[in-house]
C-alpha positions as CSV (number, residue, x, y, z in Angstrom):
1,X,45.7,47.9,63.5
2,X,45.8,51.2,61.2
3,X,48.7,53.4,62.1
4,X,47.8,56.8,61.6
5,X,50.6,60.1,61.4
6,X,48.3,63.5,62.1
7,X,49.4,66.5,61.0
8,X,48.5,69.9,61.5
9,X,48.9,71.8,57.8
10,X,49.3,70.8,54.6
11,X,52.6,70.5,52.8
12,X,53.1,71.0,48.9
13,X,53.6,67.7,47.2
14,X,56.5,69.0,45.8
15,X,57.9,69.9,49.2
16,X,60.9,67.4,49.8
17,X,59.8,66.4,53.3
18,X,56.5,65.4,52.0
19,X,57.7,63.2,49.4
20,X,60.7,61.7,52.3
21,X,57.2,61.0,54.7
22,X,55.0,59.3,52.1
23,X,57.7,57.4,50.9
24,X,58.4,56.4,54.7
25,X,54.3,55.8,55.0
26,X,53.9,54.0,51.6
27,X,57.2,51.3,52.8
28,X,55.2,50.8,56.5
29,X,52.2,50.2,55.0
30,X,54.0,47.5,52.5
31,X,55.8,46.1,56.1
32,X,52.7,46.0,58.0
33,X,50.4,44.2,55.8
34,X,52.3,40.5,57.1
35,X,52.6,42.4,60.4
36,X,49.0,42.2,61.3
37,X,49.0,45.8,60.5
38,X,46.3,47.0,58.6
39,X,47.6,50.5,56.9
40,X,49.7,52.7,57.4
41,X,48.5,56.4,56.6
42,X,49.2,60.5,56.8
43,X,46.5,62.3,57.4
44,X,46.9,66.5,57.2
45,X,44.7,68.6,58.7
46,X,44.4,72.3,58.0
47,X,41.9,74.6,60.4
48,X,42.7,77.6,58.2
49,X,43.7,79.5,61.2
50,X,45.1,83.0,60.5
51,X,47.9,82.5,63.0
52,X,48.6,79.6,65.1
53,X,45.6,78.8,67.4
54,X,46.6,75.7,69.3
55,X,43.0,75.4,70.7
56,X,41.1,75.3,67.3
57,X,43.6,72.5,65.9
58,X,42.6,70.4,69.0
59,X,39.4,71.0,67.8
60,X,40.3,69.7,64.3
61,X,42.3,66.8,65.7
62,X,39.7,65.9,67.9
63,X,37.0,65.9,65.0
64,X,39.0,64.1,62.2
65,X,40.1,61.2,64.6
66,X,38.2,58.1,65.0
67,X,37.0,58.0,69.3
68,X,38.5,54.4,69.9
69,X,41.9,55.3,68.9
70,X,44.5,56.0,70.6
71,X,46.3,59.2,70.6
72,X,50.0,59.4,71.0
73,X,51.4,63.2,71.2
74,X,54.8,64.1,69.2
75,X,56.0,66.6,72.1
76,X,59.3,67.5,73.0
77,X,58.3,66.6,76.2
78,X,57.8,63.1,75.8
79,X,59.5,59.8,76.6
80,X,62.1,58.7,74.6
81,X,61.6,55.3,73.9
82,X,64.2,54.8,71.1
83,X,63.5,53.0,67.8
84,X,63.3,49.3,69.2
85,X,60.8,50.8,72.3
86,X,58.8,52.9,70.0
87,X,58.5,49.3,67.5
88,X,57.6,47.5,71.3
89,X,54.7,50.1,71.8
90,X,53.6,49.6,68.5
91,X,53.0,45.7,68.7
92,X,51.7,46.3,72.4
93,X,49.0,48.3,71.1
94,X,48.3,46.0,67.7
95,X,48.6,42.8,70.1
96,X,46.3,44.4,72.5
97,X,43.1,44.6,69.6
98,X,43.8,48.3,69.4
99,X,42.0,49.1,66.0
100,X,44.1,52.4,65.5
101,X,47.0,54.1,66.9
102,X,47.7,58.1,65.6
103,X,50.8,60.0,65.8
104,X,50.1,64.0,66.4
105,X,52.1,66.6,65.1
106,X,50.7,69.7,66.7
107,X,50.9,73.1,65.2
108,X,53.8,75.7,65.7
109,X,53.1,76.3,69.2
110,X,52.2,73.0,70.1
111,X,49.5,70.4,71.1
112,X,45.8,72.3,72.6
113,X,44.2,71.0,75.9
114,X,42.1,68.9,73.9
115,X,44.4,67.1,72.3
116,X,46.3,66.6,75.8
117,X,43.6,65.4,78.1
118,X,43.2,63.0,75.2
119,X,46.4,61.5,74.9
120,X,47.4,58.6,76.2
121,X,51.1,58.8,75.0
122,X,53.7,61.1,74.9
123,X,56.8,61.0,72.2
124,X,59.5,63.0,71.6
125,X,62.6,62.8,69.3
126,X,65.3,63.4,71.7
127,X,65.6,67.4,73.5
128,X,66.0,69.1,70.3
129,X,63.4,71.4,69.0
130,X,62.5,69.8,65.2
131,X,60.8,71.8,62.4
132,X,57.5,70.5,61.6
133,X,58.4,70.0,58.3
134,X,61.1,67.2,59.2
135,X,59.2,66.1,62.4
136,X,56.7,64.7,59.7
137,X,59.3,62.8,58.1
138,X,61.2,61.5,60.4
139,X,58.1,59.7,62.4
140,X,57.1,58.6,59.1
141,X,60.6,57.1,58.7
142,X,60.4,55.7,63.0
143,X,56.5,54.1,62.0
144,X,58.8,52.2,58.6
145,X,61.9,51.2,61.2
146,X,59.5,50.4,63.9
147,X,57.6,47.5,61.6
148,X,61.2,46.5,60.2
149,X,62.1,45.9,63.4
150,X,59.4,44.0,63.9
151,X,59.6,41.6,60.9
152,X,63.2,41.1,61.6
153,X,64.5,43.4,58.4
154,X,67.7,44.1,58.0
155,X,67.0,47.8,58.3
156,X,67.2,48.3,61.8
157,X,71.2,48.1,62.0
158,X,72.0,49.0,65.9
């Protein structure tokens, strides 16, 4: 199974969050090869949108995305399955033949229709309201805990 983080915009590779996510991506996809995981990836997509258009980066999410994946929303109104649930989903979904899971990271003012008739997840990181920026890097660094978990790391401390 390919697991894929989606992100609406582009960040700078110089930007500190984008080199904490790849690094996060680049470790998962070194865990998940002996997982029965076949990559790990970050995908950014940019709709060069003048001002956030929620609808038109469904349309872009919808477009770059393979049709037999599944879509899992990053929304702040999403379950909170905690690291060890979120590495449970993840092996439910590779042990199930799922060919590729992908993590969304909507735009500033959230996920379009789209993208949510689409979904069959929901995520969120707790009540708080994240920057994007971080968002990114911390489900980069959840995907990386999630497949320690999994292969029985030390990483995964609580």
């Amino acid at each position: 199974m390919i697991v894929t983080l989606a992100a609406i915009g582009r960040l700078k590779a110089s930007d500190p969050e984008q080199g904490l996510a790849r690094d996060w991506i680049d470790r998962a996809a070194a865990t998940g090869r002996g997982l029965g995981f076949r990559g790990v990836r970050l995908l950014e997509l940019d709709p060069r949108t003048p001002a956030p258009d929620p609808e038109r980066e469904s349309a872009a999410f919808l477009a770059a995305l393979d049709p037999a994946a599944q879509l899992w929303l990053l929304d702040e109104g999403g379950e909170q399955p905690g690291s060890a649930g979120f590495a449970r989903l993840l092996a439910q979904a590779r042990d199930s033949g799922m060919g590729e899971v992908v993590l969304a990271i909507g735009g500033a003012d959230g996920h379009g229709a789209g993208v949510r008739a689409r979904a069959r997840r929901s995520l969120a990181f707790g009540t708080w309201t994240w920057p994007h920026r971080l968002v990114r890097a911390m489900a980069a660094e959840q995907i990386y805990r999630g497949l320690t978990i999994l292969a029985g790391t030390p990483y995964h401390r609580a």
